[in-house]
C-alpha positions as MATLAB code, in Angstrom:
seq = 'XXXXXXXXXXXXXXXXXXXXXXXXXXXXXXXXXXXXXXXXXXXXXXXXXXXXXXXXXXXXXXXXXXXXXXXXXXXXXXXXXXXXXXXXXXXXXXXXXXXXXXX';
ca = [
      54.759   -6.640    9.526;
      52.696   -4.099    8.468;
      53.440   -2.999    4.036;
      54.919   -0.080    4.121;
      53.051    1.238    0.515;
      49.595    1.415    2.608;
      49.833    4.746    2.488;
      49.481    4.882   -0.838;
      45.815    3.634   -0.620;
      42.956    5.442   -0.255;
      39.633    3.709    0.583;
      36.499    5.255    0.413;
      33.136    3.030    1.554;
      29.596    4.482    0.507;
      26.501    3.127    1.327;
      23.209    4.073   -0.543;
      19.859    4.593    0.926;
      16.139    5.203   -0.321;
      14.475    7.349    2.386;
      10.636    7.265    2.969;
       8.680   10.008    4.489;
      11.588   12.440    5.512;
      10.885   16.188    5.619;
      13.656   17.007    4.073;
      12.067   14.946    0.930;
       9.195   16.332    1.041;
       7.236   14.313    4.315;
       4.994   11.945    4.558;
       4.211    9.783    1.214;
       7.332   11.064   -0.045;
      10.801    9.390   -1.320;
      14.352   10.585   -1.423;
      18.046    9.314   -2.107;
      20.908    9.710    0.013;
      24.552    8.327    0.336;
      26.970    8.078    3.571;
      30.586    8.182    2.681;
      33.531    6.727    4.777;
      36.360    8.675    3.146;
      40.032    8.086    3.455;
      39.342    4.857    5.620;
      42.546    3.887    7.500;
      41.863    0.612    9.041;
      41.953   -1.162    5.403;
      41.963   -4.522    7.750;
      38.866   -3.739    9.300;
      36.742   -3.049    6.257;
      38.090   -6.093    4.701;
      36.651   -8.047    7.623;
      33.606   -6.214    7.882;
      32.928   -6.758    3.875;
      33.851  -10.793    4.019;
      31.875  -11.451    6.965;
      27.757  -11.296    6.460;
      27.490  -10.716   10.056;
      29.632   -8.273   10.055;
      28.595   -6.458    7.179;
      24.759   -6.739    7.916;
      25.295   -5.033   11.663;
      27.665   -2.017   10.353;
      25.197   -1.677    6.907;
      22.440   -1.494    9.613;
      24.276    1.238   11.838;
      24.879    3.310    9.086;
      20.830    3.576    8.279;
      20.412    3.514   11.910;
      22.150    6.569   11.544;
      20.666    7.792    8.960;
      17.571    7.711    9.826;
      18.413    9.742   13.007;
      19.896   12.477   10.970;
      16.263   12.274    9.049;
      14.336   12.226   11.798;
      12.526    8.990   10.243;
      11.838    5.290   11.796;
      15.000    3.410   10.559;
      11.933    1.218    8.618;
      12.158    3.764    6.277;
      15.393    4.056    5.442;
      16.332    0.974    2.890;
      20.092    0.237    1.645;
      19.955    0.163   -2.179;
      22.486   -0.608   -4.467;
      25.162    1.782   -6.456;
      22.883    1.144   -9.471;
      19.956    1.654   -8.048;
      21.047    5.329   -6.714;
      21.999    6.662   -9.796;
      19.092    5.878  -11.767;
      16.665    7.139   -9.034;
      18.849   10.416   -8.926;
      20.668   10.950  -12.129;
      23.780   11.727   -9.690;
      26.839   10.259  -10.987;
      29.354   10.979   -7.622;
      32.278   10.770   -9.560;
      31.724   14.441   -9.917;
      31.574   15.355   -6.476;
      34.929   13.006   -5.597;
      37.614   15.847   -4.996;
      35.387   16.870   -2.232;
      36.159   16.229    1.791;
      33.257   15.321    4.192;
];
């Protein structure tokens, strides 16, 4: 039986990324910080398995720089997951500000 208050959760999964060499950065030799956000994620089930499983986790963390570095136009070598932390202080961006927005 499925709760009937799961509508009244809203799930939102970001992943963070240092990007190497991306012209949008700047090119070759240069750096940049990006985030992919999975707003308003339904299948609460599904993340929960994807997060508690490593195998899981690793293959969707590694589709999301896959795509990624697509969108860049970079090798997906140069696109590394970083952590929340690790983000912020590169980029001084705290996304709280930027959370009423839709993507």
């Amino acid at each position: 039986m499925q709760n009937a208050n799961i509508g009244l959760v809203d799930i939102t999964l970001t992943c963070h990324f240092e990007v190497k060499d991306a012209e949008v950065f700047g090119g070759a030799g240069s750096v940049g910080y990006t985030s992919v956000a999975l707003k308003h994620a339904k299948a609460a089930d599904q993340l929960v398995g994807i997060i508690n499983n490593s195998v899981q986790c690793e293959g969707f963390l590694y589709a999301q720089r896959k795509s990624t570095a697509d969108l860049l136009g970079v090798p997906v070598e140069c696109v590394r997951a970083i952590t929340y932390d690790q983000y912020e202080a590169a980029t001084g961006d705290d996304e709280t500000e930027d959370d009423d927005e839709d993507y």
